[in-house]
Kinemage of the C-alpha trace (Angstrom):
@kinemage 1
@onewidth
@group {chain A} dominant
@subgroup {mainchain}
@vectorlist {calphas} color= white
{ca unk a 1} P -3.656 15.555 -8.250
{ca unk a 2} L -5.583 12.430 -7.695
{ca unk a 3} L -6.143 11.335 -4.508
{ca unk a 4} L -5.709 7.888 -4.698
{ca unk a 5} L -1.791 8.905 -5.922
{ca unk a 6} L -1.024 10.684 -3.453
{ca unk a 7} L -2.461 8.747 -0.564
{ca unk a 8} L -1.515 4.881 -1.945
{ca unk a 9} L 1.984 6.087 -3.758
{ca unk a 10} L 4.277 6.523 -0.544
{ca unk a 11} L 2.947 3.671 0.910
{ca unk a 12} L 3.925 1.490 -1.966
{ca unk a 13} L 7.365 3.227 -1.855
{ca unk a 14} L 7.734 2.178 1.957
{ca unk a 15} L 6.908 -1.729 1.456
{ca unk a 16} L 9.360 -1.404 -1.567
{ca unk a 17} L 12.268 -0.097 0.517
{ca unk a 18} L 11.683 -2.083 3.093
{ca unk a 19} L 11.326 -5.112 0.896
{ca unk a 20} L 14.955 -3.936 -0.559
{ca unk a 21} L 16.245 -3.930 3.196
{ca unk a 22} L 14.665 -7.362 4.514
{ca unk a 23} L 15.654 -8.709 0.985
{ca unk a 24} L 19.397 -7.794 0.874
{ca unk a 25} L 19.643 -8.687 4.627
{ca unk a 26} L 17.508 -12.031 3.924
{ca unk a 27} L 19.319 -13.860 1.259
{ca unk a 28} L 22.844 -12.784 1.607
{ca unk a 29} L 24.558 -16.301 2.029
{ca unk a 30} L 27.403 -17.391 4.447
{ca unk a 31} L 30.251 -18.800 3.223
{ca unk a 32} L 32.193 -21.431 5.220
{ca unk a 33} L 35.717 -22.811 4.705
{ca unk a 34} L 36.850 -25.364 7.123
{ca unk a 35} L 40.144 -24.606 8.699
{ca unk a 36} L 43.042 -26.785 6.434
{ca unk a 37} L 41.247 -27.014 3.759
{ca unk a 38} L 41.627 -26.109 0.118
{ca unk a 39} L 38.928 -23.510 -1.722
{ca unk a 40} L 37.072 -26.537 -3.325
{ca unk a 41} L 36.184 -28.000 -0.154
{ca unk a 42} L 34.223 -23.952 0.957
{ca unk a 43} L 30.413 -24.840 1.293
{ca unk a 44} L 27.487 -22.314 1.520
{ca unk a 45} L 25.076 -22.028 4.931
{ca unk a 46} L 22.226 -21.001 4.280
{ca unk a 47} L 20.820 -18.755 7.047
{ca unk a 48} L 17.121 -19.847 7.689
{ca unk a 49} L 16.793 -18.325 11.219
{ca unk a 50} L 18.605 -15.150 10.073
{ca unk a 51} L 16.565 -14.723 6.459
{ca unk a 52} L 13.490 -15.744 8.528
{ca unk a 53} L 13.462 -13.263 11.072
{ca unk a 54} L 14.620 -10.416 8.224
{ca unk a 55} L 11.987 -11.167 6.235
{ca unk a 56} L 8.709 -11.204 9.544
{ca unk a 57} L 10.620 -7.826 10.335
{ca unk a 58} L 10.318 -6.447 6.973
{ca unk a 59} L 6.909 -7.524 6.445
{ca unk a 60} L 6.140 -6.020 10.009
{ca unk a 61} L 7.948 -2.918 9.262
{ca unk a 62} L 5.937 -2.377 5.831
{ca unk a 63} L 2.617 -2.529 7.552
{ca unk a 64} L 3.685 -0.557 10.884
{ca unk a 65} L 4.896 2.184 8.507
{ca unk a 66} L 1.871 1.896 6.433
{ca unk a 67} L -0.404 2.395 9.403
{ca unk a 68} L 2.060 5.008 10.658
{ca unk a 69} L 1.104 7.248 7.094
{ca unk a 70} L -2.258 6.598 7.554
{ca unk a 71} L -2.961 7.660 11.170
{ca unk a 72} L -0.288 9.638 12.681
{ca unk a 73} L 1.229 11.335 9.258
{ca unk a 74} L -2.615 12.737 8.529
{ca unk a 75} L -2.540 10.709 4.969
{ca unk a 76} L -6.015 9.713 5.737
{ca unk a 77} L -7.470 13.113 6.914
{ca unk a 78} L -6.000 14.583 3.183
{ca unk a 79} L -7.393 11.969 1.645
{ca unk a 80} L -10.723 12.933 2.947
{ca unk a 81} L -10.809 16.485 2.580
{ca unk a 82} L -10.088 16.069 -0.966
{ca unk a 83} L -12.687 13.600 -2.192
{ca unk a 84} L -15.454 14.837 0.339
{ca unk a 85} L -14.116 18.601 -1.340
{ca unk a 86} L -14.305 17.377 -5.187
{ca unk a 87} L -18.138 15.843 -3.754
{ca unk a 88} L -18.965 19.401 -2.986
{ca unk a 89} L -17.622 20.982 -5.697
{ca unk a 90} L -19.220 18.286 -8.277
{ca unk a 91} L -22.589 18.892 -6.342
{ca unk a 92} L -22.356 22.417 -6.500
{ca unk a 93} L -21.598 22.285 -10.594
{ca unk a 94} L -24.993 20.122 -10.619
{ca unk a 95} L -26.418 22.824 -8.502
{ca unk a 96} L -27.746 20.023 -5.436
{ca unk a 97} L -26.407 22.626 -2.863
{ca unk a 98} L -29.052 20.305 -0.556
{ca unk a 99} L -27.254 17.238 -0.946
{ca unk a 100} L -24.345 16.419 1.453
{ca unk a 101} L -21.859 13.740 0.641
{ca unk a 102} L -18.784 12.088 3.060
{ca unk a 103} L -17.029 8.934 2.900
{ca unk a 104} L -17.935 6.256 4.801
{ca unk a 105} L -16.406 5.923 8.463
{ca unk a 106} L -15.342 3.760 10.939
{ca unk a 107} L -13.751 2.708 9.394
{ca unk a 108} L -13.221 4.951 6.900
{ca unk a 109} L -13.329 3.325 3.604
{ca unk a 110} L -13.433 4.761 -0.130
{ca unk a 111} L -17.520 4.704 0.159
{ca unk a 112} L -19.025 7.761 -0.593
{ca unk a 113} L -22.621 8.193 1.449
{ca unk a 114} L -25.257 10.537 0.265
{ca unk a 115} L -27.779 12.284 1.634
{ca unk a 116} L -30.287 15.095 1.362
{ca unk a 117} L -33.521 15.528 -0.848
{ca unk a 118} L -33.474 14.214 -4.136
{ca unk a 119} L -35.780 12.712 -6.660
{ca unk a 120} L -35.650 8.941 -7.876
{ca unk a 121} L -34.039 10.442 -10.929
{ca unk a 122} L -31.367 12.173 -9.108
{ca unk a 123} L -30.563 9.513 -6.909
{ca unk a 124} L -29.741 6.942 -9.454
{ca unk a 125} L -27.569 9.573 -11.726
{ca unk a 126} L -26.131 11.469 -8.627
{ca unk a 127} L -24.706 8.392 -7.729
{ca unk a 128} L -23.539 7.278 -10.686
{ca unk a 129} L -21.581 10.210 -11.308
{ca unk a 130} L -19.819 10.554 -8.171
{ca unk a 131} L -18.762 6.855 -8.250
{ca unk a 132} L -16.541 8.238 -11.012
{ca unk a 133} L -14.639 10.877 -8.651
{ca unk a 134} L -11.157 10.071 -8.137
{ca unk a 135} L -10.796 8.393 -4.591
{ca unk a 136} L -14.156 6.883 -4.406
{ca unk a 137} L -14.922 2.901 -5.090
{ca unk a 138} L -18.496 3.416 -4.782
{ca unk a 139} L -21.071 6.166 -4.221
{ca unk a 140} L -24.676 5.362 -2.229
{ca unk a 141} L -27.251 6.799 -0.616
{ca unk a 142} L -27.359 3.965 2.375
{ca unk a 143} L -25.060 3.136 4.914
{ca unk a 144} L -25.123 -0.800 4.557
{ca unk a 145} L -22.357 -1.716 2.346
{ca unk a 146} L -18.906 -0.480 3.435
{ca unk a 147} L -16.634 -1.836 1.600
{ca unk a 148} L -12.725 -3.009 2.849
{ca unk a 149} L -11.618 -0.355 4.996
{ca unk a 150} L -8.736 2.063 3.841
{ca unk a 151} L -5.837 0.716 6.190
{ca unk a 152} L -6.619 -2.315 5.050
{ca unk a 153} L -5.928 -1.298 1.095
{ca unk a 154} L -2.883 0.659 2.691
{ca unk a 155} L -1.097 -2.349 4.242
{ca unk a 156} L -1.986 -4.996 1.232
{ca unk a 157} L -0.411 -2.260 -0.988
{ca unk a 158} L 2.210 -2.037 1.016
{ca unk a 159} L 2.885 -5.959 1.194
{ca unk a 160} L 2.584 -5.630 -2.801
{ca unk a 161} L 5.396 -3.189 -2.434
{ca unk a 162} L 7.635 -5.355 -0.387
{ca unk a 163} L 7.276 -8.604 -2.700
{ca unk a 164} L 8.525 -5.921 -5.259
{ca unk a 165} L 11.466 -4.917 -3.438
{ca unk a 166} L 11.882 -8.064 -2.197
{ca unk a 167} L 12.113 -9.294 -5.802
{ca unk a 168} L 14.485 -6.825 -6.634
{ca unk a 169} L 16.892 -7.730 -3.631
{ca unk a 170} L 16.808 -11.265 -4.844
{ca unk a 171} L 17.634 -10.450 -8.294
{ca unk a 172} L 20.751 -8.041 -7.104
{ca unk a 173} L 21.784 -11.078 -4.608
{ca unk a 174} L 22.016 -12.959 -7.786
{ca unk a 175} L 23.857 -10.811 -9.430
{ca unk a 176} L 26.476 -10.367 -6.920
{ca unk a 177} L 26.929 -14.527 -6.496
{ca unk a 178} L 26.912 -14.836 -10.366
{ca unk a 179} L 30.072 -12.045 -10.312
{ca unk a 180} L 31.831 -13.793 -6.801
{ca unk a 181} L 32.338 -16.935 -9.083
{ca unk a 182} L 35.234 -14.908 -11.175
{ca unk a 183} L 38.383 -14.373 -9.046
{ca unk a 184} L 40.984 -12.984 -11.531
């Protein structure tokens, strides 16, 4: 399976939960009827501090968990082994048994760095190809240009993922306001 599925996939799935949670806690509305008074006079208060504070916790939650699946869980050790493993297996179909490839650490980032003896032939085309491995943004034989770092990809996914389940609470608190309106 590709890597980039199964390391990105449940950390899209967590912002949009959580985006579902913060959303449906967030923008369900109040409604106040003074005491003596008839159902015309009921007004709607909005709850900014409430919605606020759903929202900052949702958002926090996303990224906590998102950082949670890529330290703690191991996501980012799998995601290693695999792409460093299809490297090695790509390099061993080209028969470069020599060459050596990792991803880029510290942080770790989608970089693929190579190294070992190699022609200027093989250097260019070697690095070309394994550019095109699943996993890997960008495949080098230097150490200069990192690239954003892979927690970093996790937790702006995992914002994405919120605004989507955010989205969807707000459309399902419409819903449910549109369908209050009809009392019979």
């Amino acid at each position: 399976m590709n890597p980039l599925l199964t390391y990105f996939w449940p950390v899209f799935a967590v912002g949009l939960v959580c985006g579902l949670i913060a959303g449906v806690v967030g923008f369900r509305l109040k409604i106040v009827r003074p005491p003596d008074r008839p159902k015309e006079f009921e007004f709607v208060r909005p709850p900014t501090r409430q919605r606020h504070a759903a929202l900052m916790g949702g958002i926090a939650a996303s990224i906590v968990l998102a950082a949670l699946w890529h330290g703690p869980l191991g996501a980012a050790d799998r995601f290693t082994s695999e792409v460093e493993g299809g490297a090695r297996r790509a390099l061993n179909y080209y028969e470069m048994p020599k060459i050596s490839a990792h991803l880029h650490h510290s942080p770790l980032t989608r970089a693929l760095i190579l190294s070992g003896p190699a022609d200027d032939f093989q250097t260019s085309e070697l690095a070309r190809l394994l550019s095109q491995l699943p996993g890997v943004s960008d495949a080098q034989w230097t150490n200069s240009r990192a690239g954003l770092p892979l927690i970093a990809e996790a937790a702006g996914l995992s914002i994405l993922g919120f605004l989507f389940g955010l989205l969807l609470a707000y459309l399902v608190e419409l819903r449910r306001r549109y369908n209050a309106q009809w009392t019979w």
